[in-house]
VOBA-1610 file (N, C-alpha, C; in pm, whole numbers, padded with zeros to 5 digits, always signed):
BEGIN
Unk-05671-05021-07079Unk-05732-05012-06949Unk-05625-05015-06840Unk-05534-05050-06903Unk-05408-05114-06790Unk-05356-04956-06739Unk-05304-04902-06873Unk-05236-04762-06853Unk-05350-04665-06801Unk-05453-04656-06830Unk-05548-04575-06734Unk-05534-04611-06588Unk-05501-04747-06496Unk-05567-04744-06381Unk-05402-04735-06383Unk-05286-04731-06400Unk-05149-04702-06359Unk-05115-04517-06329Unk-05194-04514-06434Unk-05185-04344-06443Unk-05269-04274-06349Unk-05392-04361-06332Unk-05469-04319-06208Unk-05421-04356-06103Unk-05361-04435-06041Unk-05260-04453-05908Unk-05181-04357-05938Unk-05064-04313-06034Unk-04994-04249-06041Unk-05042-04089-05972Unk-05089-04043-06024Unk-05170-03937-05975Unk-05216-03957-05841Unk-05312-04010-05818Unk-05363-03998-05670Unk-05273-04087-05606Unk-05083-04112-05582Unk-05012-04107-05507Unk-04945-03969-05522Unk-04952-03919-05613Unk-04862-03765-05616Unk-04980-03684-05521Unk-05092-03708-05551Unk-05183-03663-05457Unk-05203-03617-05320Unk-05180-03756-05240Unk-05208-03818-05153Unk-05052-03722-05099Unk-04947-03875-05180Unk-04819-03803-05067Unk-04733-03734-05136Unk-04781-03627-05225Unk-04650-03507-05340Unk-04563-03574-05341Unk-04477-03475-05439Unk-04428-03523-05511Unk-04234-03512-05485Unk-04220-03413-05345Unk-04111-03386-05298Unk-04108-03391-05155Unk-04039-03484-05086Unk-04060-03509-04942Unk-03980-03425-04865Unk-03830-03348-05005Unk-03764-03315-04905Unk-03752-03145-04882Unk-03899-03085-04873Unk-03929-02997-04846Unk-03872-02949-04680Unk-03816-02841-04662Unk-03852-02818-04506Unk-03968-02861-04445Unk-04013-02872-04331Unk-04127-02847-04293Unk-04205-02725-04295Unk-04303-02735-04292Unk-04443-02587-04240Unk-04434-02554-04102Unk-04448-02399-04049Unk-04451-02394-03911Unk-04594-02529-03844Unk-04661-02558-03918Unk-04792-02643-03846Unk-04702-02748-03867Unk-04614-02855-03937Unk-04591-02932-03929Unk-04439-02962-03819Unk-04391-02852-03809Unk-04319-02808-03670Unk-04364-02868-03543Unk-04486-02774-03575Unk-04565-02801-03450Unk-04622-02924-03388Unk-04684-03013-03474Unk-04733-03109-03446Unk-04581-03205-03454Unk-04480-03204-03500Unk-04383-03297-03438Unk-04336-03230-03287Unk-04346-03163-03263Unk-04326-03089-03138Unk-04395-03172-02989Unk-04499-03127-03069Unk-04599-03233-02971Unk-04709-03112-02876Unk-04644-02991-02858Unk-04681-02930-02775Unk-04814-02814-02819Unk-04899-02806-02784Unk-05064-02791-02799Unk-05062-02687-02737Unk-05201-02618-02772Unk-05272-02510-02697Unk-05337-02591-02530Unk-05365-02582-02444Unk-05415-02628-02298Unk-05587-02615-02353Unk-05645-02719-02337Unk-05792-02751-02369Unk-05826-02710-02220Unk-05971-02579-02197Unk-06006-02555-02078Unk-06143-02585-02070Unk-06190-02602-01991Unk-06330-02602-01992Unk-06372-02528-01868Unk-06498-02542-01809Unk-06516-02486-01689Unk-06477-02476-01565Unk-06475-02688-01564Unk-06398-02705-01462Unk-06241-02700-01432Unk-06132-02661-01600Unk-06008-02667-01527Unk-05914-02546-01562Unk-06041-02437-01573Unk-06000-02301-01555Unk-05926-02236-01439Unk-06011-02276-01355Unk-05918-02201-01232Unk-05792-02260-01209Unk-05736-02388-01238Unk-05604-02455-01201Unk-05524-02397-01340Unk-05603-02436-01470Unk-05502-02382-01576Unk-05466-02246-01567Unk-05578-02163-01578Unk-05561-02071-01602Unk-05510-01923-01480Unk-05608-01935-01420Unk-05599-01842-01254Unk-05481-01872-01159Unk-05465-02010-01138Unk-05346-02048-01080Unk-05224-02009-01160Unk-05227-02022-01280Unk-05106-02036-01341Unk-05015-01963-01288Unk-04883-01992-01290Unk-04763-01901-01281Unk-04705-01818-01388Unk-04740-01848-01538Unk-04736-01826-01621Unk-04826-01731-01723Unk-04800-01632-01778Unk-04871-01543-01786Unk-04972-01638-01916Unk-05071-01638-01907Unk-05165-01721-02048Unk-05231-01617-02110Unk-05235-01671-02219Unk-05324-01669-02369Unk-05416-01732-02394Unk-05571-01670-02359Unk-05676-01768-02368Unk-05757-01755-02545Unk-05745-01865-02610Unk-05851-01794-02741Unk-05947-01828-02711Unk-06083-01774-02739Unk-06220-01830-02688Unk-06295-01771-02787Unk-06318-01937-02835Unk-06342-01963-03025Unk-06443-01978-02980Unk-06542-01985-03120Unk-06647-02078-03108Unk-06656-02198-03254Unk-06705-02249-03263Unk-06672-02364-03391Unk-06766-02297-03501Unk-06835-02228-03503Unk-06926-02192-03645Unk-06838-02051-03661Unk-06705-01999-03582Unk-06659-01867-03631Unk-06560-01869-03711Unk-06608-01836-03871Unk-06472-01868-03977Unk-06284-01773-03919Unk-06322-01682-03865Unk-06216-01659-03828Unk-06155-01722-03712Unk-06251-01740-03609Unk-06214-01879-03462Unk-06044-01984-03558Unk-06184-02062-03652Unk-06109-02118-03713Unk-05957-02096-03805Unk-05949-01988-03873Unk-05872-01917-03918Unk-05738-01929-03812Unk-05761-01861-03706Unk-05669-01821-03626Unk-05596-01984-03549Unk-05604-02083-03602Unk-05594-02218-03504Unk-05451-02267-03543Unk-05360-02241-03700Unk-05259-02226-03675Unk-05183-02171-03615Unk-05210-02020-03584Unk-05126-01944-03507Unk-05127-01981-03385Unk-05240-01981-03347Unk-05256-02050-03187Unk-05166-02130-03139Unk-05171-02273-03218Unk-05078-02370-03212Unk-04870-02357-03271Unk-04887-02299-03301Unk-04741-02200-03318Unk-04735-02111-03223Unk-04817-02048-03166Unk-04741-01954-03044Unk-04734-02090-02923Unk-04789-02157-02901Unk-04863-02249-02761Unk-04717-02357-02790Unk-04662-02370-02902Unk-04497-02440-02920Unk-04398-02353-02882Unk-04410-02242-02970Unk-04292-02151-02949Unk-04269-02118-02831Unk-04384-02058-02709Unk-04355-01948-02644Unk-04356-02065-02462Unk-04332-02230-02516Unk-04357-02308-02421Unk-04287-02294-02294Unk-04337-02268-02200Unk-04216-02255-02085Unk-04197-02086-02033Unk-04262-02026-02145Unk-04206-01897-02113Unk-04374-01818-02100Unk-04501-01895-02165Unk-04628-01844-02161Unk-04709-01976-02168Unk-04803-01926-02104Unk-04919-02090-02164Unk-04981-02013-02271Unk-05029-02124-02372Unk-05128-02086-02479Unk-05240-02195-02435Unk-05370-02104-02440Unk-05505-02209-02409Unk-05583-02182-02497Unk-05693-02267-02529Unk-05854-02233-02610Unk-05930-02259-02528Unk-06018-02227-02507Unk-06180-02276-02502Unk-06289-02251-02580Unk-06390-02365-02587Unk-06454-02325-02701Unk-06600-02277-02597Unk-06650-02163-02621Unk-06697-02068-02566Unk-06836-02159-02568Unk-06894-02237-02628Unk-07045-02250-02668Unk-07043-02370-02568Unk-06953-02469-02563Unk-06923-02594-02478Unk-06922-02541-02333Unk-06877-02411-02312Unk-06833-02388-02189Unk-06906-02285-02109Unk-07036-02239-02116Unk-07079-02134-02126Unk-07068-02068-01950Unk-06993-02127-01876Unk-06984-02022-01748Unk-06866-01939-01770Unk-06774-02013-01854Unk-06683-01841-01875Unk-06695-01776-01986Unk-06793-01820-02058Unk-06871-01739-02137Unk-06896-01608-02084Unk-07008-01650-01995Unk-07117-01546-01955Unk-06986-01472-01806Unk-06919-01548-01773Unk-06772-01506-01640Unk-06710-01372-01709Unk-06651-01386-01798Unk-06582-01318-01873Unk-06673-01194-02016Unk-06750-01233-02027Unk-06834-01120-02097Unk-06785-01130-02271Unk-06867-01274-02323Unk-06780-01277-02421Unk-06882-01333-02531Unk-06869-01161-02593Unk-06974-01143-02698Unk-06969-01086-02869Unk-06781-01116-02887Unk-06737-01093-02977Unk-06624-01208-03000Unk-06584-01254-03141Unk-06497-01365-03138Unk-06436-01326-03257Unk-06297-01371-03311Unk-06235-01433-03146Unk-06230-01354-03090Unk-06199-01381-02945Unk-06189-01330-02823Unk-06018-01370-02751Unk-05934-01298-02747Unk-05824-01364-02646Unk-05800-01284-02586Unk-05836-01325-02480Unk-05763-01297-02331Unk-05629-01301-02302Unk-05547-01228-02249Unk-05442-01236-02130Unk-05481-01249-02020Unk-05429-01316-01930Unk-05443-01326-01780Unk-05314-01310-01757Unk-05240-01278-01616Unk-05158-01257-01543Unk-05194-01247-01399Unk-05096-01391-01340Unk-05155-01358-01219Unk-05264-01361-01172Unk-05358-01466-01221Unk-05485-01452-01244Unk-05577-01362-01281Unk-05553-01265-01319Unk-05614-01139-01384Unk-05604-01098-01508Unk-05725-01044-01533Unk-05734-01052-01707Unk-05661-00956-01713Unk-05566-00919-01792Unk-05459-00805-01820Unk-05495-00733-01958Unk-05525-00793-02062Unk-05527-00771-02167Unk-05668-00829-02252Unk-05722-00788-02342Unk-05851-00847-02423Unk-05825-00806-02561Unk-05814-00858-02638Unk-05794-00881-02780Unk-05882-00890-02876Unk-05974-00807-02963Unk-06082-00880-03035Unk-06075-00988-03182Unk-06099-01014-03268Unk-06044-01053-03374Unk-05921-01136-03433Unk-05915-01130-03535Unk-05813-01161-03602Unk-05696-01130-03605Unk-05613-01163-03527Unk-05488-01106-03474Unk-05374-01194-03537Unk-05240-01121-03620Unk-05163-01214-03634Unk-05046-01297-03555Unk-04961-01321-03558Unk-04862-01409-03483Unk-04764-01362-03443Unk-04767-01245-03528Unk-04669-01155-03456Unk-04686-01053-03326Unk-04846-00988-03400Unk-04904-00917-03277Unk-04946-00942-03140Unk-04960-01118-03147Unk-04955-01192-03038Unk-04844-01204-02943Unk-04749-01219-03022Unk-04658-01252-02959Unk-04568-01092-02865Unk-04614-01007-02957Unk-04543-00887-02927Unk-04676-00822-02741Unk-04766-00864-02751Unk-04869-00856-02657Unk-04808-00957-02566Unk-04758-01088-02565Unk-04730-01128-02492Unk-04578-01087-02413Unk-04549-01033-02513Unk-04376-01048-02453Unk-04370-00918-02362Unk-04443-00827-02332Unk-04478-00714-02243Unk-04489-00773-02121Unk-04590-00906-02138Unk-04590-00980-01944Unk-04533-01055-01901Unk-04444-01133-02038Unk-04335-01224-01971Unk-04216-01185-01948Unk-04197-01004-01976Unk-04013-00936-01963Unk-04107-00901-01775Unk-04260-00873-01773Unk-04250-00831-01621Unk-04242-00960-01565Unk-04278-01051-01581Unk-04238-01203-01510Unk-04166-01189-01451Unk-04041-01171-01588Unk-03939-01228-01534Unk-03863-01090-01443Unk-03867-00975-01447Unk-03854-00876-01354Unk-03852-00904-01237Unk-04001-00942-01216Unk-04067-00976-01076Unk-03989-01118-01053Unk-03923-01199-01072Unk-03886-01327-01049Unk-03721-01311-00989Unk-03718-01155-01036Unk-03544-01134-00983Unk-03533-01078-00829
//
């Protein structure tokens, strides 16, 4: 009985915390030591996050029952680290928030927006990867920075 409940710890610690710590990290585990997040919007702090911004943003506008919403939430959080300082990355969850729901015309998900300048620049449908994101973004942050010279 002894060697059964040893062997059963044994296991569900290889489980729990594997079996090699000294793996690199994962881009998600990057991220979350990073610290730095997608911008949580809601209705009310759209216009300061987003419209005001100086910064050209990336809005995703998930909803929580959309398997791809979900899907896409690493990348999100890997561009919203990477591209810090140089783009905002935001979510909103579309069902919580329903005036820029119905503001923005948003009847396919995911949904990401560009804004620039307060203006929607760009609309995105689907499943988009991390690269294609990023390559969409880097079109409004080379004019940024144009316009900034």
């Amino acid at each position: 009985m002894r060697k059964i409940c040893l062997l059963t710890f044994g296991v569900l610690s290889v489980a729990m915390f594997g079996c090699d710590r000294s793996e690199s990290p994962s881009a998600n585990e990057k991220v979350r030591r990073n610290g730095v997040t997608p911008a949580q919007l809601t209705d009310a702090n759209f216009q300061r996050e987003v419209i005001e911004s100086e910064l050209p943003v990336l809005v995703d506008m998930w909803a929580p029952w959309c398997q791809p919403c979900i899907a896409m939430k690493p990348t999100i959080r890997e561009l919203a680290a990477e591209l810090s300082g140089e783009a905002k990355v935001a979510e909103v969850n579309i069902e919580e928030n329903p005036f820029i729901k119905e503001k923005y015309n948003i009847d396919k998900y995911p949904m990401l927006l560009i804004f620039v300048d307060g203006k929607e620049a760009e609309r995105l449908v689907g499943l988009k990867s991390k690269k294609y994101l990023n390559d969409a973004l880097q079109v409004y942050m080379r004019d940024q920075t144009r316009a900034e010279r």
